[in-house]
C-alpha positions as CSV (number, residue, x, y, z in Angstrom):
1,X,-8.1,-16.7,18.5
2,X,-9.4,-19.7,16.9
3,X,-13.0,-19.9,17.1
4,X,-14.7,-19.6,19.9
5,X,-11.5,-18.8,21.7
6,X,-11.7,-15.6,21.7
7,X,-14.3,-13.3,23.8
8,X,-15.4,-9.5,23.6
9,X,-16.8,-8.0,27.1
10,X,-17.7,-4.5,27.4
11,X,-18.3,-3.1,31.4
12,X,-21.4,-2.0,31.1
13,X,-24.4,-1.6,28.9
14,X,-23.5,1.7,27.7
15,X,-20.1,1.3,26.2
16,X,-21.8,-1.9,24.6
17,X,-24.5,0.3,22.9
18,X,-21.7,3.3,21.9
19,X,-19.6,0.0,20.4
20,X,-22.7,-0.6,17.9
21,X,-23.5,2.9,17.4
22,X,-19.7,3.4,16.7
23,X,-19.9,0.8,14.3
24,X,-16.1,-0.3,15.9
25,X,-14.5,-1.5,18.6
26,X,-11.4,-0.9,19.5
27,X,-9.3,-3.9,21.3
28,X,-5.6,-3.4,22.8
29,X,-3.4,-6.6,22.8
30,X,0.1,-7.4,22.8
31,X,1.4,-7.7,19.0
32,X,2.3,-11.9,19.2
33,X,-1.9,-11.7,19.4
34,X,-2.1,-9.5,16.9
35,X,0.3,-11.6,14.5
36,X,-2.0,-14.5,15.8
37,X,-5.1,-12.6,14.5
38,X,-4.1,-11.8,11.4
39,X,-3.0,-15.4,10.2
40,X,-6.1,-16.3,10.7
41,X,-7.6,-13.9,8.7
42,X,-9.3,-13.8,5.1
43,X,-7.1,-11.4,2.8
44,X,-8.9,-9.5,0.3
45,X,-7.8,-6.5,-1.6
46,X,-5.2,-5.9,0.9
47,X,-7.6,-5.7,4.0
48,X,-8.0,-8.3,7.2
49,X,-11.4,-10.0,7.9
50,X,-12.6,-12.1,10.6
51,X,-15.5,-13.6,11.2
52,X,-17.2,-13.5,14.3
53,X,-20.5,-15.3,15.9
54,X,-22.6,-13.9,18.8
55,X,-25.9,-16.2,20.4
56,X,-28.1,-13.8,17.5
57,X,-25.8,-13.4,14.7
58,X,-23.7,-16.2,13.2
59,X,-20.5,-15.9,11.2
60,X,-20.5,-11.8,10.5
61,X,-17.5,-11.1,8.5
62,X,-15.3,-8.2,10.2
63,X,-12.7,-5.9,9.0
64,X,-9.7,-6.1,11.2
65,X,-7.2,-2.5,11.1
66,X,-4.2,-3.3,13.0
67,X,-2.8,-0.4,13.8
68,X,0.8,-0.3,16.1
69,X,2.5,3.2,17.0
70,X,4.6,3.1,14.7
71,X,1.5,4.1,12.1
72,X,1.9,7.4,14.0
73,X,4.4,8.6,11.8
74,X,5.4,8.9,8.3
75,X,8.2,10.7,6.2
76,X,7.3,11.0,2.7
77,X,10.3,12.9,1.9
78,X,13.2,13.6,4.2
79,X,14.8,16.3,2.0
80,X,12.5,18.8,3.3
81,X,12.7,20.5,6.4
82,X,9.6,20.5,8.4
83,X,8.2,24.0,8.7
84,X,6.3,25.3,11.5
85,X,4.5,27.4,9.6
86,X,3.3,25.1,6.8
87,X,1.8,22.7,9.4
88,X,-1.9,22.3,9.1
89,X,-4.5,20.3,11.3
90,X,-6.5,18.1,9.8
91,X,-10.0,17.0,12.1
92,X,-12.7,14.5,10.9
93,X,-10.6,11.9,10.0
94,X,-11.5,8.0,10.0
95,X,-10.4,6.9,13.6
96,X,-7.9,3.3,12.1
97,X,-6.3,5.7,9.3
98,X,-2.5,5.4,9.4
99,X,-0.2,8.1,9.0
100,X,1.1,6.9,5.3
101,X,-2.3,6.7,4.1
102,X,-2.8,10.4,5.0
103,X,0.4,11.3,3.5
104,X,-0.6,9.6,0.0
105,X,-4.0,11.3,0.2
106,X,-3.4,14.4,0.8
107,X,-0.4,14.2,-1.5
108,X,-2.7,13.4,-4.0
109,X,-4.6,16.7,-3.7
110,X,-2.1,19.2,-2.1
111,X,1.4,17.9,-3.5
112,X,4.8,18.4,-1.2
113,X,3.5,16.7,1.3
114,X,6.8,15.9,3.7
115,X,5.7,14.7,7.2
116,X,2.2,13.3,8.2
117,X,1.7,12.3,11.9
118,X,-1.0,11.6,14.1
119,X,-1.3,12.1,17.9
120,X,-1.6,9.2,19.9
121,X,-3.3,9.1,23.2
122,X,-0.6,8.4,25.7
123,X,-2.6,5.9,27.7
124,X,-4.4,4.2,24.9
125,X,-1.4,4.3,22.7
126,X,-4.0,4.5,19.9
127,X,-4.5,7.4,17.4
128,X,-6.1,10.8,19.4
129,X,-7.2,11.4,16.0
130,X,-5.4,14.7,15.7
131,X,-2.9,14.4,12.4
132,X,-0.4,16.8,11.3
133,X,0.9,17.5,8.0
C-alpha cells in the first residue's frame, strides 16, 4: 500500500454514495496486507491512520480499525460459568468495536462482566453487529 498503490472501487454508484453516507468502508484482505497497512500507518493515542488522496481531495487522514475474528470473542474472567439466563443483547453498537472493548465498557457500568462476543457474519467474517454478554 504505498501511495498510490493502492485503489478503492465500489460496483456501482449506490454502494459508493451508502460508503459516504456510512461515513466507512469496510475492506476484506488477507492479514500479510493488513500487517502491510498498518506499518505504514501514523500511530496516535493507540489508533491507525492513513492518509488517502482522491482527484478532489488530497491527503485526508483516515482512521484504520483492523479488526480479525479473533476480536469476536473475549473472556474477562474464566472462573465464571456462562449463564444462559444472565445473557443480554446489546444492539446499536459502533460496527469496528471489538469484543474486549465491550467487555471493559460495560464492565465499567454493570460489573461481573464474564464473556463478551459478537456475531460475525459467516460470509463476511466481519462483526453482524449482534454482541452478547
Amino acid at each position: 500500500y504505498p501511495k498510490g498503490a493502492g485503489r478503492v472501487a465500489f460496483s456501482n454508484h449506490t454502494s459508493y454514495i451508502n460508503a459516504i453516507n456510512n461515513r466507512f468502508i469496510q475492506l476484506k484482505i488477507e492479514e500479510y496486507s493488513v500487517q502491510a497497512l498498518i506499518s505504514m500507518c501514523k500511530q496516535e493515542g493507540g489508533k491507525y491512520y492513513y492518509f488517502v488522496s482522491s482527484p478532489t481531495l488530497k491527503d485526508k487522514q483516515v482512521q484504520i480499525r483492523p479488526w480479525s475474528l479473533q476480536d469476536a470473542d473475549f473472556v474477562m474472567d474464566g472462573s465464571q460459568p456462562l449463564d444462559p439466563r444472565k445473557t443480554i443483547f446489546v444492539g446499536g453498537v459502533p460496527r469496528p468495536l471489538r469484543s474486549v472493548e465491550l467487555a471493559v465498557i460495560m464492565n465499567k457500568y454493570y460489573s461481573g462482566v464474564c464473556y463478551a462476543g459478537i456475531d460475525v457474519d459467516p460470509e463476511l467474517k466481519y462483526s453482524a453487529l449482534i454482541p452478547l454478554l
